[in-house]
N, C-alpha and C positions, 0 to 999 in steps of 0.2 A: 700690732704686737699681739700673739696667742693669747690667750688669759688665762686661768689655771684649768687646770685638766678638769674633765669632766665625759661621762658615760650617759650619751641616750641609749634606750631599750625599746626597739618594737618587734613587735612577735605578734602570731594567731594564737598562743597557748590560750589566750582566756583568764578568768580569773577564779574557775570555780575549783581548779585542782593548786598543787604546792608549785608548779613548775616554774613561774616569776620569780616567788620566795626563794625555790632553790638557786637559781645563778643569782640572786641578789645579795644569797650568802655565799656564793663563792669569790663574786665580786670582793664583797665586805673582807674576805678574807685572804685576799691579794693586797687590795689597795683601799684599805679603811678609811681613810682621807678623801677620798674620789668621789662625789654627788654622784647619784645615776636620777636620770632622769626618763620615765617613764611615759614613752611617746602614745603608743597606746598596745592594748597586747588583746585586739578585738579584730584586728585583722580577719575575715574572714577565712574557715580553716584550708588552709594550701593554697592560696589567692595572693599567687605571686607579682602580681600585677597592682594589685591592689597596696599590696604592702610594698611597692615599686612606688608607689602616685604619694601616698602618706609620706613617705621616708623624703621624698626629693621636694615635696612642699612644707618640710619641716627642718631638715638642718641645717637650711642658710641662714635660720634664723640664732644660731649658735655661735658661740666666737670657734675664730682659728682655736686649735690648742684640742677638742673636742676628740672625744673617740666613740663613734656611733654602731652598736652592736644589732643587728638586724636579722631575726630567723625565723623566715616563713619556707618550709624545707622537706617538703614533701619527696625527694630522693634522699633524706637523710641515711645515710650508711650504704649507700651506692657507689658509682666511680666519682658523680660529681666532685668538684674541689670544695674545699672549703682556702677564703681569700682576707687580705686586707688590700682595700685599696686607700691611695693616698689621692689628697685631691683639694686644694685650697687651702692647706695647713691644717686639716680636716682627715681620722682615720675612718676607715668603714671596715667592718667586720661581720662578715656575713656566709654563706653558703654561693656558689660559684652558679646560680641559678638564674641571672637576670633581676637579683631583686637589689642590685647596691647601686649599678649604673646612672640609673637617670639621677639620682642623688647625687651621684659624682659629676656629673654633667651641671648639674646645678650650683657646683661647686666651683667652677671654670674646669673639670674635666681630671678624670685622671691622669696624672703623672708617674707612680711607679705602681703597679699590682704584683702582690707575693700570695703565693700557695704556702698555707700553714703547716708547716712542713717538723718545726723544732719540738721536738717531747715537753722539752724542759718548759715550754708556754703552755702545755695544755695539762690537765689533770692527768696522775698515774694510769688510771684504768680508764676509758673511755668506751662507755657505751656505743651501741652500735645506730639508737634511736631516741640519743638526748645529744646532740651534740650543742644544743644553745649551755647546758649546764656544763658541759666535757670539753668542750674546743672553746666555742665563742665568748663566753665571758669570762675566762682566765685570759686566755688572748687579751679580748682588750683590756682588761685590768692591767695585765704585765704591761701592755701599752701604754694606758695611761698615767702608769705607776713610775716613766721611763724608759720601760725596756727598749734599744736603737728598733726601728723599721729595720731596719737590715736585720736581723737575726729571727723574723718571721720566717723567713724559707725563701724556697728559689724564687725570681721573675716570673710574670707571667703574661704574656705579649695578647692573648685570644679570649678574653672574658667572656662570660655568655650577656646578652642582655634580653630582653623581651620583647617582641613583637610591636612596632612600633602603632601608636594610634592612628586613625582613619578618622578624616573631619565630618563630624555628625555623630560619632561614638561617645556615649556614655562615660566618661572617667570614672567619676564616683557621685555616690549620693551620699550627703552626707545625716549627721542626726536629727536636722532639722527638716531632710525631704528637699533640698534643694541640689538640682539635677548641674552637674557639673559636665560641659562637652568640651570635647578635643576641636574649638573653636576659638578665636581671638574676636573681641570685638571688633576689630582692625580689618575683620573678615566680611564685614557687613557696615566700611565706614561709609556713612551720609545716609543710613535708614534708619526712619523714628519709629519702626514697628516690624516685627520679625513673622513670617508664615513657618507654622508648625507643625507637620506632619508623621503622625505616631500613630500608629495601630490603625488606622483608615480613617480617621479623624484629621481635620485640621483645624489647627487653632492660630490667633496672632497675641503676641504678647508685644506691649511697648518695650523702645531697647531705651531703659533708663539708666541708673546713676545707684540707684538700692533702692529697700523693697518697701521705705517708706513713701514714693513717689507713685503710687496707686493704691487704691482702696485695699481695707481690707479686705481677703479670698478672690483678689484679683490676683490675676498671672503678668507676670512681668520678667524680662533680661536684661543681665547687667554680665559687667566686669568684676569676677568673684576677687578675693582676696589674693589667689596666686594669679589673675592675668587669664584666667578661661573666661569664654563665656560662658555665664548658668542660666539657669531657668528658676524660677522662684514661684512660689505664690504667696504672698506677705501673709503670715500669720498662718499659714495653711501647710501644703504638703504636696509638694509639685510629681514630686518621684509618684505618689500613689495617684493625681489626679491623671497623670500621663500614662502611667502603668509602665512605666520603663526601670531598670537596673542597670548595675554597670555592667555594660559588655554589647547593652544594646545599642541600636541606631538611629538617632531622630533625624531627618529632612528637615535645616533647617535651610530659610531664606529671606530675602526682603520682603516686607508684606506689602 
């Protein structure tokens, strides 16, 4: 059973300008009752990919019923669409970019996608370069406030998504410095030590369990918390000791 509505919010705004504040009061002023919940709005700016990896390892962790508002939108006020997709008993509301899909895929996949098409859900005037305060979060508010999915706008059968990962790529690093690859430990079952090849160096890390099972400023891999493999260095900072970010490529292998 759905549980009561509810609004996540990620974005690249940041948090040193009003632009969170602003759709938080537009939200507020749609559907006052409605929690939003603030995924993270640090997204790197116009890093579609990135705010693609956060969004899709973050709102399965939500009940059915949820409306997840998402704008990282760098063609903002272009032909791109602007969408909801529906997907697990789960809304997404985002910009027609690549950056809702794998969140819906994680969701068991979308089922209906609409181009936001109806006035009457979006703000009178509508900017041509805020559309998170102008479209997307009146949108989902009226969503989760009740307004039918069907009276978002027409179908829409061709969604864009993103270029799909390449095993040995970088997904993300996160705050703590730990290198997250487009690897499954499942990819390396029956080896107790991994060979590491980055920048012309190679290294081996044990494939353990977490990052208590080797010294400290030792290097170790494991099974992160969505199911990648990561790279870690316990207490340390694996992303600067490798010198890699996300987008780049490590070699990894059996050691």
């Amino acid at each position: 059973m759905a549980g009561a509505p509810r609004i996540t919010f990620t974005t690249d705004y940041g948090l040193a300008d009003g632009f969170v504040a602003a759709c938080h009061g537009v939200i507020a002023g749609i559907a006052p009752a409605v929690p939003v919940v603030d995924v993270t709005h640090q997204v790197p700016p116009g890093d579609i990919r990135r705010g693609a990896l956060v969004l899709a390892q973050t709102v399965p962790w939500f009940p059915a019923g949820s409306v997840h508002v998402a704008v990282v939108d760098p063609g903002v006020g272009t032909t791109r669409r602007a969408i909801v997709l529906r997907a697990g008993g789960h809304l997404l509301v985002g910009p027609d970019n690549g950056l809702l899909i794998w969140a819906a895929r994680e969701l068991g996949g979308p089922t209906e996608i609409r181009e936001i098409a109806n006035p009457a859900l979006t703000l009178a005037r509508v900017s041509r370069t805020f559309h998170g305060r102008d479209v997307f979060a009146p949108v989902a508010a009226h969503l989760a406030a009740g307004t039918p999915f069907a009276e978002v706008g027409p179908a829409v059968t061709d969604p864009a998504a993103p270029a799909e990962p390449v095993p040995g790529e970088v997904l993300t690093v996160d705050h703590f410095g730990n290198v997250q690859l487009a690897h499954s430990t499942a990819d390396f079952a029956g080896a107790d030590t991994l060979r590491i090849e980055v920048g012309g160096r190679v290294l081996t890390a044990p494939l353990r369990g977490t990052f208590g099972e080797v010294a400290a400023g030792e290097l170790v891999a494991y099974a992160d918390s969505a199911g990648f493999l990561a790279i870690s260095v316990n207490r340390g900072d694996a992303a600067g000791l490798l010198g890699v970010r996300a987008g780049d490529r490590i070699d990894v292998r059996p050691g």
